[in-house]
N, C-alpha and C positions, 0 to 999 in steps of 0.2 A: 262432384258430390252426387250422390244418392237420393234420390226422394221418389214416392210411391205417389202413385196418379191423385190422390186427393192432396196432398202436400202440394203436388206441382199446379192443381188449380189453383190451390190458394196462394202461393208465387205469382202466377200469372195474372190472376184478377187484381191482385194489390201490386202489380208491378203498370196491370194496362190502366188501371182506376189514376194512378198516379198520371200517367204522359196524359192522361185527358187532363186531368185538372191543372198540368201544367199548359196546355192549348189555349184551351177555352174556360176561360175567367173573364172577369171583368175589366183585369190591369192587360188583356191582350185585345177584346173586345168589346165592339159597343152594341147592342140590340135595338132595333126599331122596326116602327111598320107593326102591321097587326095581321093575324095567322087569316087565312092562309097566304099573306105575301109577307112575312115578314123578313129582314133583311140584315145581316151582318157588317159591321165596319170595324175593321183594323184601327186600334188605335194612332199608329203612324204607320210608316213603311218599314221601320226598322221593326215593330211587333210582324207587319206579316212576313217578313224573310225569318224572325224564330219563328215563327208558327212553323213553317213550313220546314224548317231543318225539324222541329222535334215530329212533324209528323213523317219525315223519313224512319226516325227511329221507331214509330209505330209501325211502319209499314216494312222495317226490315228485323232479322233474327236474332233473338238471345245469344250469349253466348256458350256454346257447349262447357264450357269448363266450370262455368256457374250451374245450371242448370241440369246438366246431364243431358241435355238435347239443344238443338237448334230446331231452334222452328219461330217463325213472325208471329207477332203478339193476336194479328188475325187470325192466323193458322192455328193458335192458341184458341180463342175465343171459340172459332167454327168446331174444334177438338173437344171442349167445356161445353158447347150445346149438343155436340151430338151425344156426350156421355155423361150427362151431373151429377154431381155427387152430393149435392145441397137442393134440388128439385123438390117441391113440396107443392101440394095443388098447384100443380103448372105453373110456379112461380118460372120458369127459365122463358115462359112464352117470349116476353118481350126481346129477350136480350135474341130471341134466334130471328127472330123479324128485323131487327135492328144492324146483328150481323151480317145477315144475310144481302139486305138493302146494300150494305156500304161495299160486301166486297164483290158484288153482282157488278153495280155502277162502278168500279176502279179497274176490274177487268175487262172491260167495254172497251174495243177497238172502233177507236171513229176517228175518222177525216177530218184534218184541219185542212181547208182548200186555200192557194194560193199562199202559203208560206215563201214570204220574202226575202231573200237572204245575200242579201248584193257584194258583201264579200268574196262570194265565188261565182256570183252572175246567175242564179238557180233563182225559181220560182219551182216552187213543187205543191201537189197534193197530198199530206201526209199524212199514212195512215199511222196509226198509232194508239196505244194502251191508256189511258187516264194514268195507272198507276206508274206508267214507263215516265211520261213526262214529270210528273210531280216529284218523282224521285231522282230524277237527273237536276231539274231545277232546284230542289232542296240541296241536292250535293253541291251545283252551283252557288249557292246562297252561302255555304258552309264552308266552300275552300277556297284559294288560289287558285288560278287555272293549272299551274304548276304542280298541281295535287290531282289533278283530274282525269288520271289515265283511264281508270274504269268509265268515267263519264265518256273518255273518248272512244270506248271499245264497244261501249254501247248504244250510242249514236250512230256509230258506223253499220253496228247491227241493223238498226232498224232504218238506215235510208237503204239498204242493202235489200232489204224485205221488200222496199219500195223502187226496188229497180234504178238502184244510184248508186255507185260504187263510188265511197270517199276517199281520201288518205288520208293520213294521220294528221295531216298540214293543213287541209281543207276544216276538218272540223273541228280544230283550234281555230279559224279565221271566225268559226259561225259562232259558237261558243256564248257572244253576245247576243249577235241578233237571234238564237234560237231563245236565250234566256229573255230576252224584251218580249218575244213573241208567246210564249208558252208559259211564262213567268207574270209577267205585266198586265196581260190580257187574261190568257184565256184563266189562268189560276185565281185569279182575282176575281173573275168572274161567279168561275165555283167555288170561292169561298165560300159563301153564305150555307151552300148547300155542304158543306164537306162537314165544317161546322154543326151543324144541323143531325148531321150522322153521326158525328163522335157524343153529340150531347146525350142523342137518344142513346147508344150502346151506353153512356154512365148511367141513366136514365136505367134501363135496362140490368144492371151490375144492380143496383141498386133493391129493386123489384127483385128480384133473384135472392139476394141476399136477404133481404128484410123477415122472412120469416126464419132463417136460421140465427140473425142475431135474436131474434124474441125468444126463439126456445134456448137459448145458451146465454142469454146476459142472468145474474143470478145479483140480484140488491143484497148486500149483506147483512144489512141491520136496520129496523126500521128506526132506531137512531142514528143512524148515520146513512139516510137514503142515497146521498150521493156517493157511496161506495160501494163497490161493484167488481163482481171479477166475472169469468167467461167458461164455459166451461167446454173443452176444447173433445171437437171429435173425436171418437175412436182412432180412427188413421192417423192422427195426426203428433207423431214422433219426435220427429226433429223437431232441435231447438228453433232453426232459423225460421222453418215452417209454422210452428208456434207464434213469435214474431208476428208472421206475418198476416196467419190469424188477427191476432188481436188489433191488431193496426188496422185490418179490414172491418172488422165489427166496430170498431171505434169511428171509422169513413159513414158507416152505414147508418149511425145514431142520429146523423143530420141527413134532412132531403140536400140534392144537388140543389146548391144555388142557383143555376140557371133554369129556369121552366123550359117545359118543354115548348117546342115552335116548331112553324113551316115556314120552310119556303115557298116561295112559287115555284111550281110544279118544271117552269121552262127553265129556270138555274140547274136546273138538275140532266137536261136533253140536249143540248145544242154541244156541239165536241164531244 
């Protein structure tokens, strides 16, 4: 399909506004603690392995054949901040703070020290991406080991980086103990804070948008105030892109249910 830069943000923003609110709700998380510590809990362990497969899908690319492009919902967002096409007194401020915070912290290579891994007899210092690990652990979460060859090709990558040449055998043995270790621990750990960063970017979506629903929502009758139609940009052509308009303006009519919060500042630094 075809669609022109303003259509494609409004795809984008009503395609990422969606994976948030499928993450982070209420029926996946609970909130406590008071800002600035306040602190995230998964409702069981089965909500946090989905959290974490859908936040692979946030953190990997559309499909070209829908969209006309491939590119990450991030890659999306940081492309929507530097170019808006709904900007109105700096309404976009927030969301490029918000962007920027999350995908600064995911591409941050840090040392996990003394990974244990007694299947092949290795103790190592690993360095490694936040988003490299979350995204193998979600694809762990997601599949069979049987299903896992990409998982394996890129594991291999990165002990490779770190001066360990695997085989293909070796890192099906570890497969677990990297997922106990990276999954159990340290992911769990940044929950609260990952959390934290998808609310503000809705948070952010949100703020952004809020004066272009004011200037397009059109009350049609003052007898019948609850009916309402939209009145849709210039650029905005296609049907599907229409759509999707309105679905957003419609997201936008309500604040996000969760407020905004902090974490403590140390969930966010350590890994």
């Amino acid at each position: 399909m075809k669609f022109n830069e303003i259509e494609k943000e409004v795809i984008f923003l009503k395609a990422i506004k969606e994976l948030i609110d499928e993450m982070v709700n209420w029926e996946i998380v609970q909130l406590t603690g008071e800002d600035p510590n306040s602190n995230i809990f998964f409702n069981s362990m089965t909500h946090e392995k989905f959290f974490n497969i859908l936040l692979v899908d946030f953190l990997s690319c559309s499909n070209e054949k829908i969209l006309g492009v491939q590119m990450s919902y991030l890659g999306a967002l940081r492309e929507i901040c530097n170019s808006p096409n709904f900007n109105i007194d700096n309404s976009i401020s927030s969301l490029i703070k918000a962007t920027n915070e999350f995908a600064n912290w995911l591409e941050k290579e840090v040392t996990v020290e003394k990974v244990c891994l007694p299947s092949i007899d290795l103790e190592i210092d690993l360095s490694i991406k936040r988003i490299e690990f979350i995204k193998i652990c979600g694809n762990i979460s997601k599949h069979n080991f049987t299903r896992l060859y990409g998982v394996v090709s890129e594991l291999k990558s990165i002990f490779e980086r770190n001066n360990k040449v695997l085989k293909n055998e070796d890192v099906l043995l570890i497969i677990d103990e990297f997922y106990q270790w990276f999954h159990d621990n340290i992911f769990s750990y940044h929950s609260s804070a990952i959390v934290e960063f998808l609310n503000n970017i809705r948070w952010g979506i949100y703020e952004y948008q809020t004066p272009e629903f004011q200037q397009s929502i059109i009350h049609d009758t003052k007898e019948h105030p609850m009916k309402y139609h939209y009145t849709y940009p210039e650029g905005i052509k296609n049907g599907f892109a229409k759509t999707c308009y309105w679905k957003l303006m419609n997201d936008i009519r309500s604040r996000p249910d969760m407020k905004k919060f902090k974490v403590t500042k140390y969930l966010k630094m350590r890994y």
